[in-house]
Every structure is written in C-alpha cells, then in structure tokens.
C-alpha positions in Angstrom: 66.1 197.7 169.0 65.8 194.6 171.3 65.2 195.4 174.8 67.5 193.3 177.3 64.2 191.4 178.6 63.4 190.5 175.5 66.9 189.1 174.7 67.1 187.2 178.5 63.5 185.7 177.6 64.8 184.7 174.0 67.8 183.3 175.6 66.5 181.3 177.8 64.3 179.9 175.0 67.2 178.8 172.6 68.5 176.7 176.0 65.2 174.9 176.4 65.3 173.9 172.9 69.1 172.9 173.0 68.0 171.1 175.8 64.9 169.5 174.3 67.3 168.6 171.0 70.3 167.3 173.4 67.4 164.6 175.0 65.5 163.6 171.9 69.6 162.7 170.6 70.1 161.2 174.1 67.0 158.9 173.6 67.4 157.8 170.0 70.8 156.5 171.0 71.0 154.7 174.3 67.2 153.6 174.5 66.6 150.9 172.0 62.7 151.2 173.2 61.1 153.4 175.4 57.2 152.3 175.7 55.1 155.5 177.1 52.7 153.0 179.1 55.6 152.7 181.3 56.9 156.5 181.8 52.4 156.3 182.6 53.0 154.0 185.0 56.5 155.8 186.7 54.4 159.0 187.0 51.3 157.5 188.6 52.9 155.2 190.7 55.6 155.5 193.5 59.0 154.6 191.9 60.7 154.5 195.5 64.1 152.4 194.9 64.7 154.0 191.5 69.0 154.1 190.7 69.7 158.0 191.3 72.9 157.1 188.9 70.7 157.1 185.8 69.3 159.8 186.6 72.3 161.5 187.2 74.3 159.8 184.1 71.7 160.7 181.8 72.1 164.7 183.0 75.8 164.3 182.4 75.7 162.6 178.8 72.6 165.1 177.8 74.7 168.3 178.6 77.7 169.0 177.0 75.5 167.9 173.2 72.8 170.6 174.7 75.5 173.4 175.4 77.2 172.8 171.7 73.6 173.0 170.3 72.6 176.7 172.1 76.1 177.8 170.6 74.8 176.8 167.2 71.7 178.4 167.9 73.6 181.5 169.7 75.8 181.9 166.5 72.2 181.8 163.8 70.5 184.6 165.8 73.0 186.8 167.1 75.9 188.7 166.1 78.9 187.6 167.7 81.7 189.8 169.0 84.9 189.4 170.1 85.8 192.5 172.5 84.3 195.3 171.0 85.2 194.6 167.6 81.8 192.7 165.6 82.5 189.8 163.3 82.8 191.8 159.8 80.5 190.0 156.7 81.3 191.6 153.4 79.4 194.7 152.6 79.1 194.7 156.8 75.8 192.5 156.7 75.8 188.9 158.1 75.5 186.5 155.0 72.7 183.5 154.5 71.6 181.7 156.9 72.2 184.2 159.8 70.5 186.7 158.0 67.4 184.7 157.9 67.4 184.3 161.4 68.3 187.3 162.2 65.5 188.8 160.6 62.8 186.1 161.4 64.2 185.8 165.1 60.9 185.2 166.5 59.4 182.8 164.0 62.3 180.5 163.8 62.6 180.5 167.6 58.8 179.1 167.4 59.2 176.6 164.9 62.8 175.3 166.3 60.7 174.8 169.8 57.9 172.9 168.3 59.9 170.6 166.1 62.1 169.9 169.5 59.0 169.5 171.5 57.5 167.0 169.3 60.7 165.1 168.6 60.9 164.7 172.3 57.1 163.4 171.9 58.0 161.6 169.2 60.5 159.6 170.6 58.9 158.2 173.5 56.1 156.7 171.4 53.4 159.2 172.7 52.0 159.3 169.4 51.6 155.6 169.3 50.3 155.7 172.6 47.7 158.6 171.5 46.8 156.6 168.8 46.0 153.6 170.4 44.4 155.1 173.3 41.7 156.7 171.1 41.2 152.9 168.9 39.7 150.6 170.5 39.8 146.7 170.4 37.5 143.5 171.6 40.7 141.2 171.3 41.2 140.6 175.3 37.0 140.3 175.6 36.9 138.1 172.8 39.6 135.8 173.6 40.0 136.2 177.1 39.3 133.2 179.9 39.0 133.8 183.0 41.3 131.3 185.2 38.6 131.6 188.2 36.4 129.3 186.2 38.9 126.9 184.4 38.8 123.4 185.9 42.7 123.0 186.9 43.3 119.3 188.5 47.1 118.6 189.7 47.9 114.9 189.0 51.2 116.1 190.6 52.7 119.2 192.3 56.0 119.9 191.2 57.8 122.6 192.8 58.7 125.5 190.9 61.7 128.0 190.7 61.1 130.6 188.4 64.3 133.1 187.2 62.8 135.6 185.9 66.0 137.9 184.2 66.2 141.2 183.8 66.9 142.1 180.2 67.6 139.5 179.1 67.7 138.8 175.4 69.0 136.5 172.9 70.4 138.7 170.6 73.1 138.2 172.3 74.1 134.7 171.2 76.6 134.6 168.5 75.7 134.6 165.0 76.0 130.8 164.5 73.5 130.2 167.4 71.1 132.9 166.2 72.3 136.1 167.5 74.1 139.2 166.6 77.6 138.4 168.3 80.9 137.1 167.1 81.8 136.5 170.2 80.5 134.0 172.7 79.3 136.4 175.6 76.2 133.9 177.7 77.5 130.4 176.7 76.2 128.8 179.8 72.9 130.0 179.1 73.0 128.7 175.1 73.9 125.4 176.7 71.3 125.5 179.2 68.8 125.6 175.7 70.6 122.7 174.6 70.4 120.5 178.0 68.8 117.4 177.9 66.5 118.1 180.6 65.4 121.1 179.2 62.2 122.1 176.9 62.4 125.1 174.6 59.5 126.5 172.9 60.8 128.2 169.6 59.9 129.3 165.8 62.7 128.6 163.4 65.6 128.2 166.0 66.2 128.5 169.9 67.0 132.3 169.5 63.6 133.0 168.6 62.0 131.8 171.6 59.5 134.5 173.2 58.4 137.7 171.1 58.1 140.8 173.7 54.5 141.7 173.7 52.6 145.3 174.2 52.4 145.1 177.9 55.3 142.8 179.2 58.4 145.5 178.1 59.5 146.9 181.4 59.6 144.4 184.4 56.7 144.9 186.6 54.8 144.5 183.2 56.3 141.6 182.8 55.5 140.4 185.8 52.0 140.5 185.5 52.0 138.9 182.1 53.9 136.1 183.0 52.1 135.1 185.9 48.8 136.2 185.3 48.5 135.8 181.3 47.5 139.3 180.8 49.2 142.4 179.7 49.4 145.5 182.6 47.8 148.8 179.9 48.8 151.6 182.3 47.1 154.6 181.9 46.0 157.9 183.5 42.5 156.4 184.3 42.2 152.8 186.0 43.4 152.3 189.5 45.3 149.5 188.9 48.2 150.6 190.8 46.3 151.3 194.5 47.9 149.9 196.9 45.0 148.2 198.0 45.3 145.4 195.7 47.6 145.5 192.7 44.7 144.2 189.2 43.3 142.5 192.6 40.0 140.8 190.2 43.0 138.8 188.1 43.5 135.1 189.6 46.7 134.7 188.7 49.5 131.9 189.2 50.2 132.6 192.9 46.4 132.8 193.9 46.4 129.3 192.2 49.5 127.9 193.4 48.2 128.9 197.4 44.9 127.9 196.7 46.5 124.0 195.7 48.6 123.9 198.7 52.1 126.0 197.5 54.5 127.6 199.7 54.7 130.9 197.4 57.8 133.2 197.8 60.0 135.6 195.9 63.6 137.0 196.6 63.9 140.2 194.6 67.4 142.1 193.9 65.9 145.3 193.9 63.5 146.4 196.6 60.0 145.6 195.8 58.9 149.1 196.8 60.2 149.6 193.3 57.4 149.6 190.7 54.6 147.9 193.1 56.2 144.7 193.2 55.3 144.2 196.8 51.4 145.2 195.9 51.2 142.5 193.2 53.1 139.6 195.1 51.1 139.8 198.4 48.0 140.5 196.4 48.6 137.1 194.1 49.5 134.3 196.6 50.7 136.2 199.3 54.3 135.6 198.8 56.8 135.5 201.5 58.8 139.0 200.1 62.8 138.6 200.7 64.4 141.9 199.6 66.9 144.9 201.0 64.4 145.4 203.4 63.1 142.7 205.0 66.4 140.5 205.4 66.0 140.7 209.1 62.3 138.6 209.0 64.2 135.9 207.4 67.9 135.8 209.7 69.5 137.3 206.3 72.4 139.8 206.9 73.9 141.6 204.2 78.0 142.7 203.8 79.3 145.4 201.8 80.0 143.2 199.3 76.2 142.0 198.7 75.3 145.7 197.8 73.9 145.9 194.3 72.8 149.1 192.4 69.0 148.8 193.0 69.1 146.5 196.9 71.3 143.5 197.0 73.7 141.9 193.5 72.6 138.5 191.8 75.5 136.6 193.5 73.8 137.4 197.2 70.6 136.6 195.3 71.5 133.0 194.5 72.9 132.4 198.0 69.8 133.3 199.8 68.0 131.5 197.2 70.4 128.1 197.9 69.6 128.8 202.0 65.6 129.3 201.5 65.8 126.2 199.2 66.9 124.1 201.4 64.3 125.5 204.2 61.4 125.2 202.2 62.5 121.7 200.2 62.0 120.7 203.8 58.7 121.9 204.5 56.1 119.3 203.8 54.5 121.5 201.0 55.9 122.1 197.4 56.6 125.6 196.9 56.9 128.2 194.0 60.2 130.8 194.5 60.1 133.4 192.0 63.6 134.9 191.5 63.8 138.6 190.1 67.6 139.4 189.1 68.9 142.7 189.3 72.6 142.8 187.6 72.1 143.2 184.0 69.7 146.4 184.5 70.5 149.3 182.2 72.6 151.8 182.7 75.6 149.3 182.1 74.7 146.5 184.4 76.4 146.1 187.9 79.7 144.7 188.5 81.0 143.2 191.3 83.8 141.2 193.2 82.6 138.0 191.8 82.4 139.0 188.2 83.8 138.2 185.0 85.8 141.2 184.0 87.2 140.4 180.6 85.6 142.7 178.3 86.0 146.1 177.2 82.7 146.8 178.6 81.0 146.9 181.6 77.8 145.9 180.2 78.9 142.9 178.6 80.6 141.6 181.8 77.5 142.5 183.9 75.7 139.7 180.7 78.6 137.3 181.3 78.5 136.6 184.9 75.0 136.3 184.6 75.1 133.5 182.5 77.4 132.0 184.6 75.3 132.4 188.3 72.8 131.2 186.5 74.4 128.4 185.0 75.7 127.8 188.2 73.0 127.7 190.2 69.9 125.3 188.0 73.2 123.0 188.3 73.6 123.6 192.0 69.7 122.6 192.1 70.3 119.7 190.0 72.4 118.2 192.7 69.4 118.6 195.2 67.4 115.7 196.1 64.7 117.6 195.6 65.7 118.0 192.3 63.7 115.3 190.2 60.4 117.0 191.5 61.3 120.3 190.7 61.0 122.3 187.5 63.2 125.5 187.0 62.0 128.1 184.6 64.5 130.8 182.9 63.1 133.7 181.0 63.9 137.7 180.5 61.6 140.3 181.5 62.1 142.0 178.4 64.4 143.5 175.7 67.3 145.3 177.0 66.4 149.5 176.8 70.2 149.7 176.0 70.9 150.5 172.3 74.6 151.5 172.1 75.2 148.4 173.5 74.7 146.3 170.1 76.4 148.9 168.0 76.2 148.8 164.2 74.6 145.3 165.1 71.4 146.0 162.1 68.9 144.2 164.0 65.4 142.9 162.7 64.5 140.5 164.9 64.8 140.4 168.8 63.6 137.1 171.5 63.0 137.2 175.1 65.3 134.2 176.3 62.9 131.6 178.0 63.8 128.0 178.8 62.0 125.6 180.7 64.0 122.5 182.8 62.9 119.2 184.1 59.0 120.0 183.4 57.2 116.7 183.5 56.7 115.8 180.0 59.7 116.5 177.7 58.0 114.8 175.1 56.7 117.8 173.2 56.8 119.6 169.4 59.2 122.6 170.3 59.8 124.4 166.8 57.2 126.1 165.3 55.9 128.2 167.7 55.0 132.1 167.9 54.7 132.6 172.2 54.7 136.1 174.3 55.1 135.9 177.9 51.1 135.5 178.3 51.8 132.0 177.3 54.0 131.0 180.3 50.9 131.1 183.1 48.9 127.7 181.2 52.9 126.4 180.4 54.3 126.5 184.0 51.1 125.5 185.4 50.8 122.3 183.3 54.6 121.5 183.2 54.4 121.5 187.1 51.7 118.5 186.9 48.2 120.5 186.2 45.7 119.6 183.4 44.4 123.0 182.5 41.0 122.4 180.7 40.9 124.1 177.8 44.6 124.8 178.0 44.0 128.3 177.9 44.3 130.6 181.3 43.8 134.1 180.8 45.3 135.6 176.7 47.7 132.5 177.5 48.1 129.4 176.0 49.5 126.1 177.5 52.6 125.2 175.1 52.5 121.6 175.7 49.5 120.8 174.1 48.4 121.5 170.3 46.2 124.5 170.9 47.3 128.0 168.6 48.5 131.3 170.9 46.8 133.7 169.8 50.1 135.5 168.5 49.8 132.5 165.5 46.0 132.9 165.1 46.5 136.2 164.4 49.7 137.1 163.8 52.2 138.5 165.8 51.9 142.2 164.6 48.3 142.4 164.7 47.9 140.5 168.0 50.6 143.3 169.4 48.7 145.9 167.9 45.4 145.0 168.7 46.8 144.8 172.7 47.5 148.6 172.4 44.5 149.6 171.8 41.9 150.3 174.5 39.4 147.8 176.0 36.6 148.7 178.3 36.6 145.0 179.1 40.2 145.1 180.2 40.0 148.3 182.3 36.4 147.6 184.1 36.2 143.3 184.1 40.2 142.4 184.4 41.6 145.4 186.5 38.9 147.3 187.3 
C-alpha cells in the first residue's frame, strides 16, 4: 500500500508536469519565435523595465489548461471516488488505460516528466541553440571588416532620423500588396513604400524587404545589428553585457557619426534600463538618452495620458521628437535621432486616447495607429525646412513573437518592414535584393552623403552600390545558419 508521503510527493509531481505541458501549449501558440540567445541574454543581464502584465497574463492563460491536464493525469493514476462509494469497472478492476498506469505508476510518472521537460526545451530552441553552440563557424572572421579601418569621406552630412519599430512586419499588408491580410490594416505605411521620395530595397516585391537574421530577433539585438553591422550572440560566457561598455571594441554608426561632427540622440518609449539600451547608446556615440526617466534633463513633462506600458506611448514619442527636432535642426551641427517605438510590443500592443479603435482586436489597432503616427509624422518632417537635408529611415526590429495574431494565416515567408526616404541618390536597382539588418550600417551611412570604401562596414553591405550581401553570396539559410554557430573571432576580436 502507498504511504500518504508517497502519494503527496507523486502529487505534486503530476502538477509539475501539468504545468510543464500547460507552458510548452502556451508557447507553441502565442510565440510565433522564441530565440534562446535572448531568454541568455534576459537571465544574464538586468531586464529592469520589463511589463509585469505579461508576466502576469502569461500565468493566467497557462493555468486553467495546466489544472485540466493534472485532472487527466489524476483520473489515469488514481481511483476516483465519489463519497465513499469507488467508481465500479466491470469485474471491479479499472479497465485499459488506467490499469496501465495504475500498475506502472512510477514509470509513467518518469517518462510523462521527461517528455514535458524536453518539450519545454524543445520549444524554446535550446536544442538549436546546443547545437550551434558546440559547431563552430569562420563566417564573421572571414567576411568581417572592421569599420575602424575603412576609409569613410562625407561629401555631405545629411541629418538622419532613424524609426526604428518594434515588431513590425510586413505580413501584415494585404494579400494584393504581398501580405497575409484581406483587410488593409498599415496603409499609410504601404504608401510610404510607394512615395516618391522614398528607396526600397526588396527581392521580388516591397513585402520582401529585410529577412530577420540570427542575431537581430528581439530589439536590443536589433539594435546592435542595425547600427553596428554585426549580430549580438549572447551567451553564458562573453561579457558583452558589462556595464562598462556594451561590445565597447565595435565602432559602430554613432562612434562614426560623433567622430564626423553629429549631434547623436535617441528618444526611447520604453526605459532604456530595459535590455542595456542605455549601455550601448552612450557607449556608441554617446547619445543624448530621452526616456521615462530622464524627461526632467530635457524640460519634458509627462501627463497621465503619455503613460505607455513599458515608459511613455508612441504618440508622446513623436511630440517630443517634433520639439527636439526643431532644437537640434537649429543647432549648427547635423544630427542623428534614433527613434525606438514602444506601442506595437507583444502582449497585444498598447492602446491609448489617440488610437484607432475599429477592430475586433486590440493588437490590430495597436498596428493601425502605428501606421498612422508614423505616417504622420515623416509628413510632419517633410514640411520642415530642414527637410531636403534630411533622410528618414523606417524599419522593424524584428518579427512580431505574437502567433495567434495571424491565425490560420499558413505563413512561409515573413520581412522586416524597412524603407528608406529622401537618401541622396534615389537613382538605384531596388528589386532583387536578399538584405538583413547588417546591411543598414554601410546603407544609412552612404545614403546620408558618405563614400564607404569598399562599401562594406562590419557583415554589412552598402545597398546602393553593386556589391553582393553576404545573405546572396551565400544564401540566406546558410548565411543564418552559419551566424549561429560559435566564433572565437566574434567572442574575443568583436566583443571581447
């Protein structure tokens, strides 16, 4: 007979495993991808800033599926009684399956835990990263050049605003214009593509525009490829995350901007204690840093009605960024303002006052009042008589994590949106093309009036000239792949 302990211990078992089940279902259906360099990078560096709500909504969806699932597993292994009267089973033995586990309580118990362990595993791509971590690759020290000693010469110094969009995709243009819609959800921003002031770098049609590359899939990742043309490979052993100088050996598009004479700053919705956004922009360029919590430096005040989910919402973004635009457009320096939007972040996106509420969901409305501020706004700045020395850049940070959003949608192919206005040649082959965000460091910096020799700064190619990425000299896949991989040149040259 089965002492009590036993029972509470075996109990308490089955509710990890219901648990461990309940998640691995949890994942699979709201997290389109989950990359484990970046849960590597949330353990090992300070996540201050982080939404308690997803936390919180994730608990709250994962528990009701985990208590059905311990009263499936309470039903196989034990017999159930109602009063004092036991369920009665022909010939008064429980029938197949029950029996089995009945009998085999322990080993069953075993094998349910691994499978649930490694589906959790599993589905956070710790295999892949396992995998890769134990391959290694000479891609990045084979192909790899180092912007410190590439000849740049400015023949003009364009000022830059960079919008850099968090999760956003173009999947989410309607069918006709490439995506997986039927309805038109980011209009404004499709027509942005179209403008005649604008250059879009694309394969077979403007909603294949960037291909999300190992490295650039959560938004400090991103980050770092955009601006310094080389992916951030967090793991357990570099120190690339000190806070005494966030991959402080890279030379990346703010050291070069500052070093030409830019005014560098960035105004970030969410608080740059978030994910060592602070670190990287005062280590590359020194950025003036406008966020939650430095408003007062700048004479910024914030209402109720500026609160976001993560620091202040997009709509308060683009008004501070319209006030420190006309500051700085008056300085007698060009200047670089990076914009980090906040609105569209998953769980669901943010909704506010100024928001377009005419969908169903939330999510969608958080995607179509983005368009619009943003829309808005490159038109506000084409107003500007700063204007016609000016070139605005619009791209995603990455794919949206948010898989129930596109529904029965049978996806193949997804694109990072990216869009490049008023650069200072236009004249260019647009179609064609195979580009990751390393590409936009040699891009930006020629479009804004630099002559890269070489054309190549860091894994990155300049667009505008005739030179291959390397995602079409190798292929996209095996570029991606290689990327994974370990490099000893990455972790003790690049980020050491």
């Amino acid at each position: 007979m089965e002492t009590k302990k036993y029972k509470t211990s075996h109990i308490v078992f089955l509710i990890i495993i219901a648990i461990l089940f309940a998640t691995f279902i949890y994942l699979k259906k709201n997290f389109t991808i989950i990359n484990f360099s970046e849960i590597v990078f949330a353990l090992k560096y300070s996540n201050k800033g982080t939404d308690s709500n997803i936390f919180i909504s994730s608990i709250l969806s994962i528990f009701p599926v985990a208590f059905l699932i311990f009263l499936i597993l309470f039903i196989l292994f034990y017999d159930i009684t109602f009063g004092r009267k036991k369920i009665i089973i022909k010939d008064n033995r429980q029938i197949y399956p029950f029996r089995l586990f009945y009998n085999h309580k322990k080993m069953f118990t075993w094998i349910l835990l691994l499978i649930s362990i490694f589906s959790i595993l599993y589905s956070i791509g710790l295999h892949d990263y396992l995998i890769s971590s134990f391959s290694s690759s000479s891609i990045i020290e084979d192909d790899y050049v180092n912007p410190k000693d590439v000849k740049v010469t400015f023949k003009e110094k364009r000022n830059l605003v960079f919008i850099l969009v968090e999760s956003l995709e173009t999947s989410m243009f309607t069918k006709d214009q490439g995506g997986y819609f039927d309805y038109e959800l980011m209009p404004e921003l499709y027509d942005l593509l179209n403008d005649e002031d604008s250059v879009v770098f694309y394969d077979k049609n403007k909603a294949q525009t960037i291909n999300m590359i190992e490295g650039a899939s959560w938004t400090t990742a991103s980050i770092v490829s955009n601006l310094s043309g080389v992916p951030l490979k967090a793991n357990f052993s570099n120190t690339i995350y000190d806070s005494s100088g966030f991959m402080k050996d890279t030379y990346a598009l703010g050291d070069l901007l500052k070093d030409n004479g830019y005014n560098n700053e960035v105004i970030s919705g969410a608080t740059t204690s978030f994910g060592g956004l602070k670190e990287y922009f005062s280590t590359h360029g020194s950025y003036s840093i406008i966020d939650e919590d430095s408003l007062d430096e700048f004479n910024l005040k914030m209402e109720k009605t500026d609160i976001g989910k993560w620091g202040f919402n997009d709509h308060y973004l683009f008004e501070t960024a319209k006030k420190r635009l006309d500051i700085l457009s008056k300085e007698n320096k060009p200047f670089n303002l990076q914009l980090v939007t906040i609105d569209t972040h998953f769980i669901d996106g943010f909704v506010g006052d100024y928001s377009i509420t005419k969908y169903n969901s939330q999510y969608a409305n958080a995607y179509a009042t983005e368009s619009k501020l943003i829309y808005d706004f490159v038109n506000w700045i084409k107003t500007q008589d700063y204007y016609k020395d000016t070139t605005i850049v619009v791209a995603g940070d990455h794919l949206t994590m948010q898989s129930s959003f596109f529904e029965d949608k049978h996806m193949n192919n997804r694109y990072v949106y990216g869009c490049i206005i008023n650069p200072r040649d236009k004249n260019v082959k647009e179609n064609g093309r195979v580009i990751t965000a390393l590409d936009s460091y040699p891009t930006i910096v020629y479009a804004l009036g630099g002559d890269i020799k070489g054309n190549r700064l860091g894994l990155g190619v300049n667009l505008f000239s005739n030179e291959s990425t390397l995602a079409e000299k190798y292929g996209f896949e095996k570029f991606n792949n290689e990327l994974k991989k370990n490099s000893d040149f990455y972790n003790n040259t690049i980020v050491k």
